[in-house]
C-alpha positions in Angstrom: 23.4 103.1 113.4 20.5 103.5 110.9 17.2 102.4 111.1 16.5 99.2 109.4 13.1 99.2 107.6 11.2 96.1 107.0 12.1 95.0 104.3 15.7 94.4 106.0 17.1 97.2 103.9 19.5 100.1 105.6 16.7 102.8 106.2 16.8 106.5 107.2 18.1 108.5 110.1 14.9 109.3 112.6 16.1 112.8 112.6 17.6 115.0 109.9 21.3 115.8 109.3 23.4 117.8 106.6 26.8 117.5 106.2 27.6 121.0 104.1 29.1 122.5 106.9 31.3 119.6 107.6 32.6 120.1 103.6 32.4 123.7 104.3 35.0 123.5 106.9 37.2 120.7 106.0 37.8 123.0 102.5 38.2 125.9 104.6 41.2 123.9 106.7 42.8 122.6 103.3 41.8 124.7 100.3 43.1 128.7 100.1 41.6 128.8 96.5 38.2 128.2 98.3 38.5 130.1 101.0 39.2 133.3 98.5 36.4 132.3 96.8 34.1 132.2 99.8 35.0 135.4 101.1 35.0 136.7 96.9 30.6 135.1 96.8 29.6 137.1 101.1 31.5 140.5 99.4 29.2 139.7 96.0 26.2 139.0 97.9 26.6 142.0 99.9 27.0 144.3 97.5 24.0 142.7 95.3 21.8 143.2 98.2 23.3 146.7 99.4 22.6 148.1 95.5 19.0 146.5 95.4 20.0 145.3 91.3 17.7 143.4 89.8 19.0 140.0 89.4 21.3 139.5 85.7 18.6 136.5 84.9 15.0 137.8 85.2 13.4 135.4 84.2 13.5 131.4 84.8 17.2 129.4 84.8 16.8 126.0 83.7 19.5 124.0 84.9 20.4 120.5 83.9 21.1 117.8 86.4 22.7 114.3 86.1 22.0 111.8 89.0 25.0 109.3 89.9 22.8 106.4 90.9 25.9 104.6 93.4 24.3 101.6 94.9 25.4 98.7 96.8 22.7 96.6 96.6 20.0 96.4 93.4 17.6 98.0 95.8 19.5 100.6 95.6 19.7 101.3 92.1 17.1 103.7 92.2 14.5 103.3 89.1 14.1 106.1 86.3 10.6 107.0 88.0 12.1 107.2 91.4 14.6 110.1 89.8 12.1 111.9 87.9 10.1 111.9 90.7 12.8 113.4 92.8 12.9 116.4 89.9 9.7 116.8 90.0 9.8 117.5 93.7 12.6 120.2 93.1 10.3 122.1 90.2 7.6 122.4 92.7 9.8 123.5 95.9 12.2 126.2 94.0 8.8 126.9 91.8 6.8 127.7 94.9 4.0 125.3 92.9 3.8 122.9 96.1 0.7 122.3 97.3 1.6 122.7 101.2 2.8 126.3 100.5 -0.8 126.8 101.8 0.2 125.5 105.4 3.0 128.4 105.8 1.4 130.2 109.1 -0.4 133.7 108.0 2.4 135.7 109.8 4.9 134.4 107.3 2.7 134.2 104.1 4.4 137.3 102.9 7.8 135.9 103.2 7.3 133.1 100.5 8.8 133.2 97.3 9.6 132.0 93.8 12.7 131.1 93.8 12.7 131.2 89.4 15.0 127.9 89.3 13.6 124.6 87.1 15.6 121.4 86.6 15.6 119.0 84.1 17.7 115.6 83.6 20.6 116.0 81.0 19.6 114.9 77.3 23.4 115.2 75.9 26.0 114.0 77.8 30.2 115.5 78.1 30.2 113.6 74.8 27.7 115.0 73.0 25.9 111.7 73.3 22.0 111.3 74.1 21.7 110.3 77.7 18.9 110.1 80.0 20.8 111.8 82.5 21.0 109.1 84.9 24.5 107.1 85.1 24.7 103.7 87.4 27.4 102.6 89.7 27.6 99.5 91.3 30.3 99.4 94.0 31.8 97.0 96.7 31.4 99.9 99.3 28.4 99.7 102.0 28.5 103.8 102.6 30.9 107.0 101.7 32.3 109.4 104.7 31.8 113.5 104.3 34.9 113.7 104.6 36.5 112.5 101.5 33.8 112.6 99.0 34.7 109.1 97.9 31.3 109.1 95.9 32.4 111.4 93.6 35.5 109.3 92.0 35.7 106.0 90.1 39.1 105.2 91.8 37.7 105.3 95.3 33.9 103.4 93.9 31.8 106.3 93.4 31.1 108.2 90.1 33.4 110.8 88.9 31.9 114.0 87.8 30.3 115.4 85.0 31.9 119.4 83.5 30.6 121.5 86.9 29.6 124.3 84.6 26.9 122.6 82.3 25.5 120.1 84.7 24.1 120.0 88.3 26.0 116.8 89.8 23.7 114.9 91.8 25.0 111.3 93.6 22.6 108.3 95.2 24.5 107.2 97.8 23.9 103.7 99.8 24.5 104.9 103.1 26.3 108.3 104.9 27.6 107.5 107.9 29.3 109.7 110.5 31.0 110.2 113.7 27.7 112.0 114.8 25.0 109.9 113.4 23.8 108.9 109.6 23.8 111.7 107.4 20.7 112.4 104.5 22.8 114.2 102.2 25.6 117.1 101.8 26.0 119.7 99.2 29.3 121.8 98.4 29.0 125.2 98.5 29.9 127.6 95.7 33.7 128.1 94.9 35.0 124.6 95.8 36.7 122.2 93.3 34.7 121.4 90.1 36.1 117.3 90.4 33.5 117.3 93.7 31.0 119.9 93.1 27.4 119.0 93.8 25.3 117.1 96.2 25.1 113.8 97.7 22.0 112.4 99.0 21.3 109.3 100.9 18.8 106.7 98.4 16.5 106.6 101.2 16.1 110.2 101.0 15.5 110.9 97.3 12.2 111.3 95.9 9.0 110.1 96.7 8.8 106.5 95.6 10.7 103.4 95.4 13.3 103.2 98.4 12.4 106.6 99.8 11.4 106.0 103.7 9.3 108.1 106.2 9.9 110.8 107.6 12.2 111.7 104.7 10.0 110.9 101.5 9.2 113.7 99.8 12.2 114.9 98.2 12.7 117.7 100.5 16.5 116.3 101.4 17.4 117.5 97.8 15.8 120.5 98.1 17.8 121.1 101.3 20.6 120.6 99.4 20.3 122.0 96.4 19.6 125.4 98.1 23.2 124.9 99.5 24.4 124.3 96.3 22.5 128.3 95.2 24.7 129.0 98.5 21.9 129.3 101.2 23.2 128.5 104.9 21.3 126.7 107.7 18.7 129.1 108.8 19.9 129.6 112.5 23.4 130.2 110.9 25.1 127.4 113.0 26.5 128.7 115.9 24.6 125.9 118.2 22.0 127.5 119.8 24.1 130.6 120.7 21.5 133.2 118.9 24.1 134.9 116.9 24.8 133.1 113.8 23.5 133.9 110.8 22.2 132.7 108.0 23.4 136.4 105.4 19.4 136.9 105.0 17.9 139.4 106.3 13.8 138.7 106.1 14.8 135.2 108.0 14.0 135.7 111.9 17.2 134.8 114.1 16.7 131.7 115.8 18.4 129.4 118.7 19.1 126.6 116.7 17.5 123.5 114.1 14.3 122.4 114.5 13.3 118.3 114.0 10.4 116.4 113.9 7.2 119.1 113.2 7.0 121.4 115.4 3.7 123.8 116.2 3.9 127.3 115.4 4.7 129.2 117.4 8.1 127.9 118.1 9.7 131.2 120.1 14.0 131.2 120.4 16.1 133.8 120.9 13.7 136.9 121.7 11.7 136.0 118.4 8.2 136.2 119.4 5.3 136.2 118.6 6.1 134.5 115.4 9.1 132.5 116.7 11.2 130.1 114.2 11.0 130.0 110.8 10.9 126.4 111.2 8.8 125.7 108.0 12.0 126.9 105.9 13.7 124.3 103.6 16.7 125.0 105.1 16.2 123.8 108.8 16.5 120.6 110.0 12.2 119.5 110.3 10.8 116.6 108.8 9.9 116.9 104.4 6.5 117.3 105.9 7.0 120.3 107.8 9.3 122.1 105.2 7.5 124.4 102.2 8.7 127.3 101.5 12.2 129.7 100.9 12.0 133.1 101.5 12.3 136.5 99.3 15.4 137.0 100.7 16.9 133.7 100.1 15.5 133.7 96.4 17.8 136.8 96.3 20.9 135.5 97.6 20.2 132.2 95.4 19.8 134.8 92.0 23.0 136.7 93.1 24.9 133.3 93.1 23.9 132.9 90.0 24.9 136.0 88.7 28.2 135.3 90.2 29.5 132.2 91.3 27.6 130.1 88.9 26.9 132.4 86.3 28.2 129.5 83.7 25.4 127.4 85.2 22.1 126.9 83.5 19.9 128.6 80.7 17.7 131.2 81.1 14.7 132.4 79.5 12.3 135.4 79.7 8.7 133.8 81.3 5.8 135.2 82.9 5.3 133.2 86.1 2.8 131.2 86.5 0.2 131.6 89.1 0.4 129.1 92.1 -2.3 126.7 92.1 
């Protein structure tokens, strides 16, 4: 069961927990158009990393986002500062403009990258109609399963979907649960069906005000997520803590399995010393205090996605980066 924070409210999990592979293989199982397009985005991402191109957008894709505030309870429907907070979290991570870049250990300095990707909240709705990108949902439902995406449809109380291909879909969610514990959030990954395409994070888990709760409240869930969305995998590439799975990116040492809490560098696995795990990586499992950074080759695989399979997503515009301060 969850946590329950003082305030009586349903809190966080005490450890962290992604359902994208769950999606991931439930589509697999179900879905032949998705598994085409799975094997259609490795075969791109191999080749755009085989030819050494230089990404199609070299400068910065914008990409809009609209947040599906679902709530249960009025605690739950999450104020306009709690959101923006949340987006200003996500220009900072894929910016590399976070402060705690600075505490990525000197062996992996190097490693650290831009990632060129800025979000903003939709000003024009499907309808051409001003919006503040934010939509609210009350529903009768206490939580939403993985593995049905109820969230993402008015006929099952969630919030149906903005067009895929002009807008990042982003829903609040009350509370995840699942047959292995409380989730924070799930993404889908590139190539899946446009009526669920997005991410889902847990309101205890989204931005860095409001109802966000330790050790989960500083907005790195959706940054998690979102780099599933750009079609980054788990960092120890989900084989358990077999050593072999991988993650499709090569500067990303091979590790035994997730990482929780904060762990001290070094963390050795799987032969990988003396640096050991890339721990710090958005895309393992630590607390949002421990997380700061993507890697090179990550930003790669996130610009060959969209070169590819989200080439209709976003704007992009010729900009000198800005030094990180």
């Amino acid at each position: 069961m969850p946590n329950k924070n003082p305030q009586g409210g349903v809190g966080v999990p005490t450890q962290r927990r992604c359902g994208t592979m769950d999606v991931h293989e439930r589509l697999l199982r179900i879905d032949s158009a998705y598994r085409l397009a799975r094997i259609a985005s490795e075969n791109n991402h191999r080749r755009f990393r085989a030819s050494g191109l230089l990404a199609a957008r070299p400068g910065i894709t914008t990409i809009q986002i609209v947040v599906h505030v679902v709530h249960n309870t009025n605690e739950q429907s999450l104020s306009v500062a709690q959101v923006q907070s949340q987006i200003d979290v996500l220009n900072r991570d894929f910016r590399m403009r976070n402060p705690d870049v600075s505490s990525v250990p000197t062996p992996f300095k190097p490693l650290a990258a831009d990632a060129r990707v800025e979000f903003k909240l939709a000003t024009v709705d499907p309808q051409g109609n001003p919006t503040n990108g934010i939509t609210r949902t009350q529903t009768t439902r206490a939580g939403f399963s993985v593995d049905d995406d109820g969230i993402k449809s008015v006929a099952t109380g969630g919030a149906d979907a903005w067009p895929a291909d002009r807008y990042l879909n982003i829903w609040t969610a009350p509370n995840l649960p699942s047959p292995q514990g409380p989730l924070l959030g799930y993404a889908q990954f590139p190539g899946g069906p446009a009526a669920t395409d997005g991410v889902v994070i847990l309101h205890s888990a989204f931005g860095t005000m409001g109802t966000a709760r330790a050790p989960f409240h500083l907005g790195r869930t959706t940054t998690h997520e979102v780099g599933h969305y750009l079609n980054l995998r788990h960092i120890w590439g989900d084989d358990g803590d077999g050593c072999n799975g991988r993650d499709f990116v090569d500067d990303t040492p091979n590790q035994g399995s997730e990482n929780f809490g904060e762990p001290t560098f070094p963390n050795v696995s799987c032969g990988n010393a003396p640096n050991g795990d890339l721990f710090m990586n958005y895309m393992d499992y630590v607390d949002d205090v421990a997380m700061f950074m993507f890697t090179a080759g990550q930003v790669e695989r996130m610009q060959a996605c969209l070169d590819s399979d989200r080439s209709a997503i976003g704007t992009a515009v010729q900009r000198v980066a800005e030094p990180v301060t």
